[in-house]
C-alpha positions in Angstrom: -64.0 -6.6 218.1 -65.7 -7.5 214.6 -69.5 -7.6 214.3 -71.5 -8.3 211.5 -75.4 -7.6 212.0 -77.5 -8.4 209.0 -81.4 -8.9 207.9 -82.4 -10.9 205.1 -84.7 -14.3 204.8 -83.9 -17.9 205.4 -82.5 -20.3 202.2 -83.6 -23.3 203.8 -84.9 -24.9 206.8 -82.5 -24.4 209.4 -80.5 -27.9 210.8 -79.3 -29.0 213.9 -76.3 -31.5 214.6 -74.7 -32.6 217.4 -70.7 -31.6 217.3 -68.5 -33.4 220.1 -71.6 -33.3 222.8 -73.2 -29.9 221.9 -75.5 -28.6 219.4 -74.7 -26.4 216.7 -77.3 -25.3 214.3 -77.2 -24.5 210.4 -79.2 -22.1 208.4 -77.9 -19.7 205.3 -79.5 -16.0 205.0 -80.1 -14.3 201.7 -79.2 -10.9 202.2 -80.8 -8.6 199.4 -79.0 -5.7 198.2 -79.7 -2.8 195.4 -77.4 0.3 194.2 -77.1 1.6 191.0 -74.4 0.7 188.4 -72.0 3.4 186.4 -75.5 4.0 183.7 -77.7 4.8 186.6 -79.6 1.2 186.1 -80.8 -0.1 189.2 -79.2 -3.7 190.0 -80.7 -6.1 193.0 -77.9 -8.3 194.0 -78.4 -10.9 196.7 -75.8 -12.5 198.7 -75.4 -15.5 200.7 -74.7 -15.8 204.2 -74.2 -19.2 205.9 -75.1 -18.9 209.6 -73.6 -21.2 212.4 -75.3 -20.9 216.2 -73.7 -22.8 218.9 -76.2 -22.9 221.7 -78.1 -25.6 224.3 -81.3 -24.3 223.2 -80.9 -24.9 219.6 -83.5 -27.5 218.8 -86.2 -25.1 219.9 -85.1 -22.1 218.1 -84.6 -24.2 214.9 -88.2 -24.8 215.1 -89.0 -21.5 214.0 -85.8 -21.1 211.6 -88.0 -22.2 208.8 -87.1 -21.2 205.3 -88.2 -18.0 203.7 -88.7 -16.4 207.1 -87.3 -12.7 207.7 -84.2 -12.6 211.0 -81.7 -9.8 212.2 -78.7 -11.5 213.2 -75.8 -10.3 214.8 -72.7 -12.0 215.4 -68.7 -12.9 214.1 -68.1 -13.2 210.2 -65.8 -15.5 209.2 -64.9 -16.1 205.6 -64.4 -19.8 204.6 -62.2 -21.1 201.6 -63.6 -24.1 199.5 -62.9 -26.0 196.2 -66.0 -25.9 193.9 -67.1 -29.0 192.5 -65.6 -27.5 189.2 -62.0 -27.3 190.7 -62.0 -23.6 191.4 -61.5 -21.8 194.5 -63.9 -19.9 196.4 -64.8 -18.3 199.4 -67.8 -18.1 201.1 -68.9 -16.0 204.2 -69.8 -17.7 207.6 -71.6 -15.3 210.3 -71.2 -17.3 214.3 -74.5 -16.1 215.4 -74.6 -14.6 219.2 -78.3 -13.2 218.5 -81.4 -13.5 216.1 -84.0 -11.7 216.0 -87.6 -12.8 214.6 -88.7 -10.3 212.1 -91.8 -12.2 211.1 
């Protein structure tokens, strides 16, 4: 089994749709990180998570999946090749959320 739990704050206000009769909902996570580089300098790097929660109850938990709000989520990564507006290739990593937790 593969399980990704991270903490970070919402990007955006999270979105629900309706996929082929149930509701998925959409939210991306910046996850901040710091260590130091070869010099000793401190660098804060953040990374982006995009989120996906399949779940009945989604409408309502979107409601407080606002942006700039602190979660613990744990769940399945996924990485997730696109083609950049530019033409290049890239990847992006996709969490399926089974649980969130409300940090603030």
């Amino acid at each position: 089994m593969l399980k990704l739990i991270l903490s970070g704050a919402l990007g955006n206000d999270a979105e629900v749709k309706e996929v082929g009769g149930s509701k998925v909902i959409n939210f991306s996570v910046a996850v901040s990180m710091d260590y130091k580089d070869k010099d000793g300098k401190r660098v804060e790097k953040t990374e982006w998570v995009k989120a996906v929660m399949w779940r009945d109850q989604s409408s309502k938990i979107a409601d407080y999946l606002k942006k700039g709000k602190k979660v613990l989520i744990e769940g399945v990564p996924e990485s997730e090749g696109y083609q950049s507006k530019d033409g290049d290739i890239r990847s992006a990593l996709t969490v399926k959320v089974k649980e969130v937790e409300f940090l603030n």
